[in-house]
TORFILO-854530 format. One record per residue (C-alpha): x, y, z; residue number from 1; residue in one letter. Coordinates in nm, 3 decimals, decimal comma. Each point is the difference from the previous one (the first is absolute). Example, Ala and Ser with C-alpha at 12.3 -4.5 7.8 and 13.67 -1.06 7.14 Angstrom:
TORFILO-854530
<r <1,230; -0,450; 0,780>; 1; "A">
<r <0,137; 0,344; -0,066>; 2; "S">
//
This chain:
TORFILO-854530
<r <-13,340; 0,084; 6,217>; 1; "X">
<r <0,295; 0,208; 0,121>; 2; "X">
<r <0,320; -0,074; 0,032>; 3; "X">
<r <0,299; 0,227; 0,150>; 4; "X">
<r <0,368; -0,155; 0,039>; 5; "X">
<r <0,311; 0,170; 0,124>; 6; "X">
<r <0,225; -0,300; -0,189>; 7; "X">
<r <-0,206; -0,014; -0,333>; 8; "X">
<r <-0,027; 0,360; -0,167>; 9; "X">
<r <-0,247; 0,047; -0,252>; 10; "X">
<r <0,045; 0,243; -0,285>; 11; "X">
<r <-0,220; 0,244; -0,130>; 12; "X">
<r <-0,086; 0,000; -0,360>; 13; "X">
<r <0,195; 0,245; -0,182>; 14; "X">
<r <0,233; 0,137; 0,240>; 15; "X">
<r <0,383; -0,053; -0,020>; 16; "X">
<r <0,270; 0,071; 0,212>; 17; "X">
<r <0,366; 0,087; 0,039>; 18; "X">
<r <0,328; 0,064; 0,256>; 19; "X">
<r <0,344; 0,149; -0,075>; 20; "X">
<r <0,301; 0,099; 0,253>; 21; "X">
<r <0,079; 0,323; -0,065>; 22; "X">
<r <0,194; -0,003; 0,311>; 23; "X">
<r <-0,212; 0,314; 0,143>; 24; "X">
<r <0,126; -0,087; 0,365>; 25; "X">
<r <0,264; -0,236; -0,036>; 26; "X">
<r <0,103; -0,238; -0,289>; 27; "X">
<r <-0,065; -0,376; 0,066>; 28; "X">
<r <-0,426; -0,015; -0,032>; 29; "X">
<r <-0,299; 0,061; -0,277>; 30; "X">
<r <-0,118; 0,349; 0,156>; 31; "X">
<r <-0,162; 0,159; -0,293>; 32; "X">
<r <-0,371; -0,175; -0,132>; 33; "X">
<r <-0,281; 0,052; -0,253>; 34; "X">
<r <-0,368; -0,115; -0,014>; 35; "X">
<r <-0,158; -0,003; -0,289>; 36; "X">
<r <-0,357; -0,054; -0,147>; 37; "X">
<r <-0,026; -0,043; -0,400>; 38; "X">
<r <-0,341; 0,222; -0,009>; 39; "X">
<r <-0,094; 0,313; 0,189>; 40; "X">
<r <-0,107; -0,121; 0,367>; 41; "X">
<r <-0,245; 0,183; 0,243>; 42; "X">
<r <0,223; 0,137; 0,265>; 43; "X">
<r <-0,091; 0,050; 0,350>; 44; "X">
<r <0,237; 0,105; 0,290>; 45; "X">
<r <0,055; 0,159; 0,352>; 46; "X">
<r <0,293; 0,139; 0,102>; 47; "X">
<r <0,176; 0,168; 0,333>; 48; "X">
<r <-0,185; 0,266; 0,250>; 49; "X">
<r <0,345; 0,061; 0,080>; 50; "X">
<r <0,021; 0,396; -0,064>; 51; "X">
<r <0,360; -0,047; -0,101>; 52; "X">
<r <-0,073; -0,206; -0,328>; 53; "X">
<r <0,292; -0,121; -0,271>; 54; "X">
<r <-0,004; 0,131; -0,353>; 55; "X">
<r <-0,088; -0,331; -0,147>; 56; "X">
<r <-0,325; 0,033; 0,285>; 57; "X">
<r <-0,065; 0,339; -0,164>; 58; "X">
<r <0,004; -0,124; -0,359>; 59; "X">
<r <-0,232; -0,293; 0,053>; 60; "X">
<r <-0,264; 0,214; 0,202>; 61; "X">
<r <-0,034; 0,227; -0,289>; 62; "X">
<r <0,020; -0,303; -0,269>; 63; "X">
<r <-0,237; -0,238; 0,224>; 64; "X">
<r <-0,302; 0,315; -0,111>; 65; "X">
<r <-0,045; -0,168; -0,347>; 66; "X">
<r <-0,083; -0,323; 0,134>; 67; "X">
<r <0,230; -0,173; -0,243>; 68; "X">
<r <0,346; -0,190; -0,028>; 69; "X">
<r <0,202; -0,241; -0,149>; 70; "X">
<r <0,349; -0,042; 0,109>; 71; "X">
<r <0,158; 0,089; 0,351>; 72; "X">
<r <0,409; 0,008; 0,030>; 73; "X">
<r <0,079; -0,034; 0,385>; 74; "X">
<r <0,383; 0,005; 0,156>; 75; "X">
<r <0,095; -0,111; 0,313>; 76; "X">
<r <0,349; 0,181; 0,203>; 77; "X">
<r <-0,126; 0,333; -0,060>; 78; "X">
<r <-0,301; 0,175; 0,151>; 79; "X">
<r <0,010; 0,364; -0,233>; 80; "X">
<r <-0,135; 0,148; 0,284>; 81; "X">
<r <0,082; 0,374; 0,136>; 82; "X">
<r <0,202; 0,001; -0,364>; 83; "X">
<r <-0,128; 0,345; -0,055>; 84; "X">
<r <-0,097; 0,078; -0,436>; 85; "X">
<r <0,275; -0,267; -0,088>; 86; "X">
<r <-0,210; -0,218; 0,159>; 87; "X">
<r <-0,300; 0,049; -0,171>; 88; "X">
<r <0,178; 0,035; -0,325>; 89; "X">
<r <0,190; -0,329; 0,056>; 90; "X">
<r <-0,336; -0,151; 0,051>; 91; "X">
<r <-0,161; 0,121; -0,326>; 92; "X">
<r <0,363; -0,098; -0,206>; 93; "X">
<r <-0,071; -0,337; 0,112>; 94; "X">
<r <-0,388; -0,031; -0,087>; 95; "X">
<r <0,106; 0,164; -0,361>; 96; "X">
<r <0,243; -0,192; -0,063>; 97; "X">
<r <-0,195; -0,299; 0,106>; 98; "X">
<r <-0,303; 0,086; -0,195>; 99; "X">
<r <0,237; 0,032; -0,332>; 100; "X">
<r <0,142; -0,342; 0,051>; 101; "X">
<r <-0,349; -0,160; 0,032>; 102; "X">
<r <-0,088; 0,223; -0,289>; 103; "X">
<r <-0,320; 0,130; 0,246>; 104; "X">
<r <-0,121; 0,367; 0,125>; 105; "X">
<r <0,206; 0,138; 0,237>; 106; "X">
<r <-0,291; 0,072; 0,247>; 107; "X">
<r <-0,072; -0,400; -0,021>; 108; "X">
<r <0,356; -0,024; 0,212>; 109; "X">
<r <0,036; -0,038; 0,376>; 110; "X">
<r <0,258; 0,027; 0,205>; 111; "X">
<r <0,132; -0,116; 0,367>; 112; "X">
<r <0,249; 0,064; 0,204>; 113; "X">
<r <0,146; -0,177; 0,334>; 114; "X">
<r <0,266; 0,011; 0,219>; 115; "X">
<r <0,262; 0,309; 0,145>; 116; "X">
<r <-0,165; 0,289; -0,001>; 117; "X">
<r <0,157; 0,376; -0,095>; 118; "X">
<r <0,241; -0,110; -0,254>; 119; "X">
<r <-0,037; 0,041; -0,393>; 120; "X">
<r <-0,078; -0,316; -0,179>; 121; "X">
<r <0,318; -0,138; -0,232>; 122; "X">
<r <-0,143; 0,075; -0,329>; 123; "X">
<r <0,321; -0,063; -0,159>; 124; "X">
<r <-0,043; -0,351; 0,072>; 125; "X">
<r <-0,383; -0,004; 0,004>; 126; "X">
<r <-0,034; 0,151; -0,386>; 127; "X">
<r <0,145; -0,271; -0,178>; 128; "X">
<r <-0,166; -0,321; 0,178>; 129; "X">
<r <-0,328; 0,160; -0,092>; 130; "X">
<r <0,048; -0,139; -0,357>; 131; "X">
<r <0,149; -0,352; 0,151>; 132; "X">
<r <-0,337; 0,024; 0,236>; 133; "X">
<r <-0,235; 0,039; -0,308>; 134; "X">
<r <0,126; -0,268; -0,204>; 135; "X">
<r <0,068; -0,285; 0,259>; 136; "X">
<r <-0,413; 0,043; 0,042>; 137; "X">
<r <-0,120; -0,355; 0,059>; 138; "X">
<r <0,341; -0,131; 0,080>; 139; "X">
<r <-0,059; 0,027; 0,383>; 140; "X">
<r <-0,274; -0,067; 0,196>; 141; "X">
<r <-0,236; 0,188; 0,282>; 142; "X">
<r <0,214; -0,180; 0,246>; 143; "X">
<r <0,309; 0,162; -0,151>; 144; "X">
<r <-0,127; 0,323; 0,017>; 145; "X">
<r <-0,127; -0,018; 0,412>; 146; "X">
<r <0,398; -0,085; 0,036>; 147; "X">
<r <0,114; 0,288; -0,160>; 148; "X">
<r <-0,219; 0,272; 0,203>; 149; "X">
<r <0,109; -0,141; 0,299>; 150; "X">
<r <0,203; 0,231; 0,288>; 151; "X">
<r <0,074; -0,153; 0,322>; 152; "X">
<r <-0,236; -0,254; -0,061>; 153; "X">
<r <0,115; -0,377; 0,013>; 154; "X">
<r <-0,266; -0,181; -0,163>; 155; "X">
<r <-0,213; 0,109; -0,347>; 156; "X">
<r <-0,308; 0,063; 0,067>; 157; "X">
<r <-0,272; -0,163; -0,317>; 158; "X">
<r <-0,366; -0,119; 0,037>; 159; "X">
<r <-0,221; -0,117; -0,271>; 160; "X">
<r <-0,387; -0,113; 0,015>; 161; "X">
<r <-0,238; -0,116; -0,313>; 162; "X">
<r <-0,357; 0,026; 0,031>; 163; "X">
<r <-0,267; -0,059; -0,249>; 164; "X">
<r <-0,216; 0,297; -0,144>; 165; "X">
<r <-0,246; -0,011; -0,254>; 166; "X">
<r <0,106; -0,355; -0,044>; 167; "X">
<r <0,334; 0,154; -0,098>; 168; "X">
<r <0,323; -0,087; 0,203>; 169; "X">
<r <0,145; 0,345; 0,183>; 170; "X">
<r <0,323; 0,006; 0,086>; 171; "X">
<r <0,167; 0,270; 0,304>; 172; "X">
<r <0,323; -0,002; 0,088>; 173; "X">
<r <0,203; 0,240; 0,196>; 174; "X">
<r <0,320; 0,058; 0,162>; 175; "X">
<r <0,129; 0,236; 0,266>; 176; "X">
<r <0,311; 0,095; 0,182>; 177; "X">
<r <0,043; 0,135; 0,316>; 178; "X">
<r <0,186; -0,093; 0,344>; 179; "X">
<r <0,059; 0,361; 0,169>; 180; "X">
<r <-0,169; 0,316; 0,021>; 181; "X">
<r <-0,346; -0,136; -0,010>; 182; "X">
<r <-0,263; 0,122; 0,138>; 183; "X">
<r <-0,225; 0,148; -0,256>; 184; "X">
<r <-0,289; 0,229; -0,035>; 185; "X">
<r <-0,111; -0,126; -0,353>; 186; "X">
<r <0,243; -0,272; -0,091>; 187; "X">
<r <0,287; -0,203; 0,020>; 188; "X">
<r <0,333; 0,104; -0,090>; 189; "X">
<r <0,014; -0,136; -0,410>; 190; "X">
<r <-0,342; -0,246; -0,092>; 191; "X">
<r <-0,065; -0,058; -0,374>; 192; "X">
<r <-0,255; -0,201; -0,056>; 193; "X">
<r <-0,094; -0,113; -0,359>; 194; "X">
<r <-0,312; -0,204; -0,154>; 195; "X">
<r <-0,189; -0,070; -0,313>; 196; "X">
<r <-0,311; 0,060; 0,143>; 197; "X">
<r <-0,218; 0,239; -0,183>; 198; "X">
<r <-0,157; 0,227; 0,260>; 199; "X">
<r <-0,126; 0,380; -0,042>; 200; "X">
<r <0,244; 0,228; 0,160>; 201; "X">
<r <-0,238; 0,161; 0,272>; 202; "X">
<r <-0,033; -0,364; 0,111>; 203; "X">
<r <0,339; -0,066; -0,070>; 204; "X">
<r <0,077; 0,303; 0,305>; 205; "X">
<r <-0,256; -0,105; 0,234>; 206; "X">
<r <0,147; -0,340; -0,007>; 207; "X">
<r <0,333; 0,102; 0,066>; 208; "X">
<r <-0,071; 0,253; 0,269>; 209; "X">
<r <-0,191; -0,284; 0,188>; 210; "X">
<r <0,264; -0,221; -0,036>; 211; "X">
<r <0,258; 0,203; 0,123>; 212; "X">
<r <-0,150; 0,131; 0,318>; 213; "X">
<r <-0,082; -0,358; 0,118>; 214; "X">
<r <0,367; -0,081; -0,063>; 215; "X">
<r <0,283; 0,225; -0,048>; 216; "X">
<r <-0,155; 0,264; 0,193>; 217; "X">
<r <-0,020; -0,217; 0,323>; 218; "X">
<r <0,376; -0,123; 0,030>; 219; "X">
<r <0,258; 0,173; 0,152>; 220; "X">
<r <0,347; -0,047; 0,068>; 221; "X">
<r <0,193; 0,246; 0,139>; 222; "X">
<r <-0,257; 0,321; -0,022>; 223; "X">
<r <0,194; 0,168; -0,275>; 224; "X">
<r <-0,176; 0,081; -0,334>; 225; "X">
<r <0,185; -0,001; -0,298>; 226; "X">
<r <0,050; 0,305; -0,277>; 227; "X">
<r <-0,035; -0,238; -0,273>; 228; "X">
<r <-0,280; -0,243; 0,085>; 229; "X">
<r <-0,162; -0,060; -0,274>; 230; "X">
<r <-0,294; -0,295; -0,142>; 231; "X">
<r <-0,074; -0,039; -0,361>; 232; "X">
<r <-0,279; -0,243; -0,200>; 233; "X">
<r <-0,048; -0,023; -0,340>; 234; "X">
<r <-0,253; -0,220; -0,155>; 235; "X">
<r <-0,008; -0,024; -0,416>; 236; "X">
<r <-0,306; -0,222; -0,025>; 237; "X">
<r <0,148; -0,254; -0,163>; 238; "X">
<r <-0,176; -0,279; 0,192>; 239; "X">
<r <-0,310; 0,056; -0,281>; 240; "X">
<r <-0,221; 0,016; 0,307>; 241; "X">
<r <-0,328; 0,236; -0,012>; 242; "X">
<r <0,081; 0,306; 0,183>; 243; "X">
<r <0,014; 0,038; 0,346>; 244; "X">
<r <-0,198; 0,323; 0,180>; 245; "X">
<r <-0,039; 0,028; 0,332>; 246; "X">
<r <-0,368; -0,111; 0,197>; 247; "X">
<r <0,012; -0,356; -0,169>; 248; "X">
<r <0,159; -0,325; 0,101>; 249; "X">
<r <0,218; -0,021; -0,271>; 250; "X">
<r <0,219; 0,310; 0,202>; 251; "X">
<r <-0,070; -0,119; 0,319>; 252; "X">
<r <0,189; -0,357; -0,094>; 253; "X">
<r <0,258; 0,255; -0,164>; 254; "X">
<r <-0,008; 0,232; 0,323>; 255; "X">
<r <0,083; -0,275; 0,220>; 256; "X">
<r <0,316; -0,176; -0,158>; 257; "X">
<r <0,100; 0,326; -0,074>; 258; "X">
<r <-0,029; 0,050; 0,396>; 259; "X">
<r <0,152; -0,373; 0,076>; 260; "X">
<r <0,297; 0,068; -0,207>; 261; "X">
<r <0,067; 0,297; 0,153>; 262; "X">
<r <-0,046; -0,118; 0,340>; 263; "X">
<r <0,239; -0,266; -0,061>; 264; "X">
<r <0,242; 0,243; -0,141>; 265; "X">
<r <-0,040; 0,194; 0,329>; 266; "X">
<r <0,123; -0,329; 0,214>; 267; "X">
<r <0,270; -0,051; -0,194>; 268; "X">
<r <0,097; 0,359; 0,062>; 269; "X">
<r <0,004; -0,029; 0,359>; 270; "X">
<r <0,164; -0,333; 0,020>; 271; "X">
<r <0,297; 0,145; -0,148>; 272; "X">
<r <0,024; 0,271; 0,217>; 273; "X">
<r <0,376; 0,150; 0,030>; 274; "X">
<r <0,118; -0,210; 0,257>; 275; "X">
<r <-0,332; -0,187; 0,101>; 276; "X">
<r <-0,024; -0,303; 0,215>; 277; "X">
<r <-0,379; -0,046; 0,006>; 278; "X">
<r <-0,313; 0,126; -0,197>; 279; "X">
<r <-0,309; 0,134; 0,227>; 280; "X">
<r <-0,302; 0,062; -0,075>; 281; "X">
<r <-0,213; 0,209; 0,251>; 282; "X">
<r <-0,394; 0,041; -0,015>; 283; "X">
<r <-0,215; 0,246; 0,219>; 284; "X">
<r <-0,307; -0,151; -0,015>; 285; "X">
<r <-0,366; 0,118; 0,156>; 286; "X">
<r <0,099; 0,344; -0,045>; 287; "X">
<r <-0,208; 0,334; 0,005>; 288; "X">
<r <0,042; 0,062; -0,425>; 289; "X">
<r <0,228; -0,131; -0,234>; 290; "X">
<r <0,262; 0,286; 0,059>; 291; "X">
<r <0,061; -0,038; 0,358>; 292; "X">
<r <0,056; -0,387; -0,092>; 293; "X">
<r <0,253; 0,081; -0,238>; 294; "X">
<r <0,128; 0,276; 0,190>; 295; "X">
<r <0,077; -0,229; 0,332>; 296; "X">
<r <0,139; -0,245; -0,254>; 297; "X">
<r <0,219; 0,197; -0,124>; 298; "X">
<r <0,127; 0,180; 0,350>; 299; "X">
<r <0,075; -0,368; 0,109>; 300; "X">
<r <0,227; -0,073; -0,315>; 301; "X">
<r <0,173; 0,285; 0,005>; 302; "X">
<r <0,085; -0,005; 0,341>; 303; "X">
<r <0,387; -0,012; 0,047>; 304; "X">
<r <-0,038; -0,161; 0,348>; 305; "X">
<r <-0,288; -0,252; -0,140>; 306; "X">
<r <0,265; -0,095; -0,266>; 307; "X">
<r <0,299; -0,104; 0,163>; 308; "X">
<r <-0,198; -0,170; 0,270>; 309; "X">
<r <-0,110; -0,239; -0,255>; 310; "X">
<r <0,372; -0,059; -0,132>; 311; "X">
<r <0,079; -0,071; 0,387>; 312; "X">
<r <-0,257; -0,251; 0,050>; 313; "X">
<r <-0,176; 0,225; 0,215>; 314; "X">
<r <-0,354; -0,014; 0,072>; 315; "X">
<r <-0,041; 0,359; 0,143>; 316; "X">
<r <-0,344; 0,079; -0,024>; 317; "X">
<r <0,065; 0,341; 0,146>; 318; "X">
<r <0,134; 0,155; -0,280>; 319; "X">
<r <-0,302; -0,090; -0,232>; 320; "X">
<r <-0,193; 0,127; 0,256>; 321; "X">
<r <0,202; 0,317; 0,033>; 322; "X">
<r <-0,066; 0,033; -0,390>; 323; "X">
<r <-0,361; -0,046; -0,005>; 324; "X">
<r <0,004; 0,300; 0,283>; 325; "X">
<r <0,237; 0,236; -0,192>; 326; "X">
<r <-0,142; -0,084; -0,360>; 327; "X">
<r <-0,319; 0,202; 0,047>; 328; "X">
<r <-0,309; -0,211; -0,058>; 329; "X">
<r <-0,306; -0,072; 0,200>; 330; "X">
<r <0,104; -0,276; 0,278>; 331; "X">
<r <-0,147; -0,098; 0,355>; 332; "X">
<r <0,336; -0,168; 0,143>; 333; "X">
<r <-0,217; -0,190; 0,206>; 334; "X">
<r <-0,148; -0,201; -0,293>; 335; "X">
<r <0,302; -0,089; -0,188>; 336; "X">
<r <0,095; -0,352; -0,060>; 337; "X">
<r <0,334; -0,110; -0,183>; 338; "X">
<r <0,070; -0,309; -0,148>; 339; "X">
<r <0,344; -0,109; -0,119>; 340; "X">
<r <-0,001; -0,290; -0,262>; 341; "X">
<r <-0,340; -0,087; 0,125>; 342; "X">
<r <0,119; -0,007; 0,348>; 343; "X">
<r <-0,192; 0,300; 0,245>; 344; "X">
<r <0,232; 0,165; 0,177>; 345; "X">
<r <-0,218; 0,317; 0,100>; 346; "X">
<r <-0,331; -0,029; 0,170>; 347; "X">
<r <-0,230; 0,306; 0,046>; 348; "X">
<r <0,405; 0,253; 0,024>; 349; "X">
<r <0,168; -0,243; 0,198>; 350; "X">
<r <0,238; -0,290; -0,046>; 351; "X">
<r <-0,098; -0,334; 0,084>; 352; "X">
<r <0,361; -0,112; 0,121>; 353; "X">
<r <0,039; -0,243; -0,329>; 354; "X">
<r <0,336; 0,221; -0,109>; 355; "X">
<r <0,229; -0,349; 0,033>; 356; "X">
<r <-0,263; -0,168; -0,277>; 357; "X">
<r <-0,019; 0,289; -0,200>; 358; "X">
<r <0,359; 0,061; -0,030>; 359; "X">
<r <0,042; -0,314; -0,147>; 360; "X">
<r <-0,266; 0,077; -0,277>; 361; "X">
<r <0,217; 0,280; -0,065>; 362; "X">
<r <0,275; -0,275; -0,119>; 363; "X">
<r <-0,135; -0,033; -0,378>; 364; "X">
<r <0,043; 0,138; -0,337>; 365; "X">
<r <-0,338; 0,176; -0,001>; 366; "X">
<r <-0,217; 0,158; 0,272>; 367; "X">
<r <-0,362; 0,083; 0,014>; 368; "X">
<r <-0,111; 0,295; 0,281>; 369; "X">
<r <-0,321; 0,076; 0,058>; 370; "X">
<r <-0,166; 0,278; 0,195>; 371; "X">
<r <-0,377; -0,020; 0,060>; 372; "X">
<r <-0,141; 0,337; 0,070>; 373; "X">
<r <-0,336; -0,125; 0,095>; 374; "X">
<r <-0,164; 0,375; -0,094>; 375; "X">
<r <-0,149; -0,037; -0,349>; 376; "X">
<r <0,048; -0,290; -0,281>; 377; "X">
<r <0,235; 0,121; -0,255>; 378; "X">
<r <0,353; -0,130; -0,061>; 379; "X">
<r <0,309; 0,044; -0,178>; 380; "X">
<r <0,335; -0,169; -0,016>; 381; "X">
<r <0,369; 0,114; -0,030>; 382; "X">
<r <0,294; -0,200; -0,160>; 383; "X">
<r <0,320; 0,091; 0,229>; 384; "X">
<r <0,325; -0,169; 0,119>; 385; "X">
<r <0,264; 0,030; 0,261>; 386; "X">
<r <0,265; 0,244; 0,007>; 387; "X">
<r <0,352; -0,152; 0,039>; 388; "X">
<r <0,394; 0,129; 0,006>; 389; "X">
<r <0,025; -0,055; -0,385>; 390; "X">
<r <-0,244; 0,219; -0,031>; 391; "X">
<r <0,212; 0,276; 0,087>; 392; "X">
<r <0,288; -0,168; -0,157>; 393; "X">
<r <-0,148; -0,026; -0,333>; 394; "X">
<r <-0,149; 0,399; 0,033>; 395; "X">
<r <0,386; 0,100; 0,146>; 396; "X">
<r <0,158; -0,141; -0,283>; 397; "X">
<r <-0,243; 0,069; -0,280>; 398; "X">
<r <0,196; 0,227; -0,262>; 399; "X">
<r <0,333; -0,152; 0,090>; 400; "X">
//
């Protein structure tokens, strides 16, 4: 049976966890965490497309190659992005210092970085928390740890899910941050995701890959992709469970609460979206191919105009039309149906007068288009929300 709860979080065997304030940003908040796992893990990650990638991005890429990992440090308040060598070198003072703390290899360290990019990380106040990090280990929880990664976010972000494998009880759980910035080619802004599971590593990245293009890869905020964005899993095995490959059932059950988790993750990503009133999800279904599904998707949830019609309570199907036209896929506007929280308010390109009803749908928390393509049978869905005036307040103010 599996179980997955947002107020119960499971833990993992052998992992620990820890949060400091080093007061990176600002004084006043734990900004400064460390997950640990008391064996070598299998490590498996994906990280930004962005071309303009932070040093702690550069370090893990090369690390992530041995396919191995134990400990990941992570502060929040400071992106070390565009930080030129002293970047880079910042990043690899703060994995050494964390390995010799936990008394581990140094290439066994990760590091992560988020928040105002192009200045030089504190390491003055950074260096000597490391210690304070290492031995509060066990002392906080996973919960603590999603609070201290946290930017503009206003809510931390932790999912957990047990299944049963090999008659052996697998735990997953994972946390995330992100609120701005988001809309990834890979991942979402920060994910760590830790279990006990004991899985071979190629099946360990197949799993993850799948997971994240069903979830983080199909939400989108505000079209921006971030420098840092970054998603991490270790898995140590520690479950006792035979071990998982992939082509068996045993990784598909894996595969898909793997998938779940992140999904969830996803939502809770969009909900709190700087400034958001509503969270939408938009499918294109009966498409050509896969891609053009996603594609529409995408060019609806992206749209500016789309956006802040559905903060106004504005059921203008015109401007998802206009984005199907401009967003390049295969379309027939004369076949097009659109349905807005199960109500159709396109028939065959052309509205069917219902705009009074369909405003009114437009009135709750969440908001389900969808856009039926009726030129193939694939599908895909986008996680989106509206675009409001604290948006731009929170992005105008950001480094003040």
């Amino acid at each position: 049976m599996k179980t997955m709860r947002k107020d119960i979080i499971f833990q993992p065997k052998g992992f620990l966890f820890s949060a400091v304030e080093a007061a990176i940003k600002k004084p006043g908040r734990k900004d400064l965490a460390l997950i640990f796992s008391e064996i070598e893990s299998v490590i498996s990650g994906m990280f930004t497309t962005n071309n303009i990638k932070a040093a702690p991005v550069k370090l893990d890429m090369k690390r992530i190659k041995s396919g191995k990992g134990q400990a990941i440090i992570i502060n929040s308040g400071n992106a070390n992005a565009c930080t030129g060598r002293q970047g880079l070198m910042d990043a690899m003072e703060m994995a050494e210092m964390t390995a010799n703390a936990l008394g581990i290899k140094t290439g066994m360290v990760y590091v992560c970085s988020t928040g105002v990019i192009g200045t030089l990380l504190p390491m003055e106040r950074i260096r000597p928390k490391i210690k304070e990090l290492a031995d509060n280990l066990g002392k906080n929880s996973i919960n603590d740890v999603a609070t201290a990664i946290m930017t503009t976010d206003t809510f931390p972000k932790v999912v957990s899910k047990r299944i049963r494998i090999d008659s052996k009880t697998v735990t997953i759980s994972a946390i995330c941050k992100g609120a701005g910035m988001i809309c990834p080619n890979m991942a979402t802004m920060l994910c760590f995701i830790v279990t006990d599971a004991n899985i071979d590593k190629s099946a360990l990245d197949n799993a993850l890959k799948k997971a994240v293009q069903r979830s983080f890869n199909r939400i989108t905020i505000d079209g921006d992709m971030s420098t840092n964005d970054t998603v991490l899993i270790m898995a140590n095995g520690l479950a006792g469970n035979a071990l998982i490959e992939k082509n068996s059932k045993e990784f598909d059950r894996f595969a898909n609460a793997l998938s779940d988790i992140t999904y969830e993750l996803g939502r809770m990503i969009v909900k709190d979206g700087e400034g958001a009133t509503k969270l939408v999800e938009i499918e294109v279904k009966n498409a050509r191919n896969e891609e053009d599904a996603e594609k529409g998707a995408f060019a609806i949830a992206n749209s500016m105009l789309v956006k802040t019609a559905i903060y106004g309570n504005d059921a203008n199907w015109g401007r998802i039309m206009a984005a199907l036209g401009y967003s390049g896929i295969a379309i027939k506007e004369e076949k097009i149906d659109i349905f807005l929280n199960g109500l159709k308010i396109v028939n065959c390109g052309m509205g069917m007068g219902k705009d009074k009803q369909a405003n009114k749908r437009l009135k709750g928390k969440e908001l389900k288009i969808v856009v039926d393509l009726h030129l193939g049978r694939y599908a895909a869905k986008v996680l989106t929300c509206d675009l409001t005036e604290d948006y731009v307040k929170i992005n105008a103010e950001y480094r003040t």
